[in-house]
N, C-alpha and C positions, 0 to 999 in steps of 0.2 A: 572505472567503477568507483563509487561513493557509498558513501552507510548511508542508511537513514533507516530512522523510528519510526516505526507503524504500531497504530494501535487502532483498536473498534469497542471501545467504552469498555477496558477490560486492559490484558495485560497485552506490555508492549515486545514488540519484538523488534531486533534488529537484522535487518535486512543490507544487502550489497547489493546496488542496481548501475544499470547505466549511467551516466554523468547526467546523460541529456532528460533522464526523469528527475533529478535532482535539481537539475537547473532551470526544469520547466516543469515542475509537477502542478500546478494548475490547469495544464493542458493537459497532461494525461489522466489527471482526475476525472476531468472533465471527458474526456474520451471515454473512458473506463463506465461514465454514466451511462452516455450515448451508446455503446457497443450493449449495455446490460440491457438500454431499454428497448432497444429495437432489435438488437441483433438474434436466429432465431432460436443460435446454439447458445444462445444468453436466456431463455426460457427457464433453465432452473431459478434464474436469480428474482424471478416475479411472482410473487404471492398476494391476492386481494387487494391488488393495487398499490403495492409499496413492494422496494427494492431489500430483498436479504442476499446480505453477503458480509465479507469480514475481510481484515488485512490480509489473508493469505489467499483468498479470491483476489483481491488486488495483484495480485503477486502470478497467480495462474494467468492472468490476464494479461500479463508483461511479455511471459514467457509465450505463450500460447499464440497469440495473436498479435504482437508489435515487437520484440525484440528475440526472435528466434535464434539469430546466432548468439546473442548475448545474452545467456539468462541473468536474473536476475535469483541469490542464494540469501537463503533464511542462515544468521548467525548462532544467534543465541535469543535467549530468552533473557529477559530484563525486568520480569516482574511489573506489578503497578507502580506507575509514576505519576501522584499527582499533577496533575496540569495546573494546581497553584504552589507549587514548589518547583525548585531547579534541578534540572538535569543532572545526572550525576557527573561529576568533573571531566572524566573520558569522554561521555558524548557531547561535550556542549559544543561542540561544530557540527552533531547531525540534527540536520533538519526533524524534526516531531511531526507528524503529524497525525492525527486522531480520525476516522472513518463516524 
């Protein structure tokens, strides 16, 4: 299990997931899309044609549907963090990513 920072224009959280979404999260992002836009129990996350949802949908979706045995646990709250400033010194080996 690895950290990494999530956030959705707003404040960030630190999360613990499996290795293999830290070391591929463009593919599960990218899943994560494809599951919301098609999939039928992904129906809440469709409104007037555009996708709502937020870092901790991301997170249900780990758990839920791709990493059953291993969930994926919300750490702590981290407040806003400029995305043109740096990291605070403890995270700067976790991945950022922003929704």
């Amino acid at each position: 299990m690895k950290q990494i920072i999530l956030s959705a224009d707003g404040e960030c959280g630190l999360y613990l997931v499996p290795d293999e979404v830290v070391d591929n999260l463009p593919k599960y992002i990218g899943d994560f899309r494809d599951w919301m836009v098609y999939a039928p129990e992904a129906s809440k996350y469709r409104r007037d044609d555009c996708l709502c949802f937020n870092k901790t949908d991301f997170i249900d979706y780990l758990n839920n549907q791709v990493f059953l045995e291993t969930p994926s646990v919300f750490l702590k709250n981290l407040g806003f963090i400029n995305p043109w400033e740096e990291v605070p010194e403890e995270y700067k080996g976790c991945i950022h990513y922003n929704f």
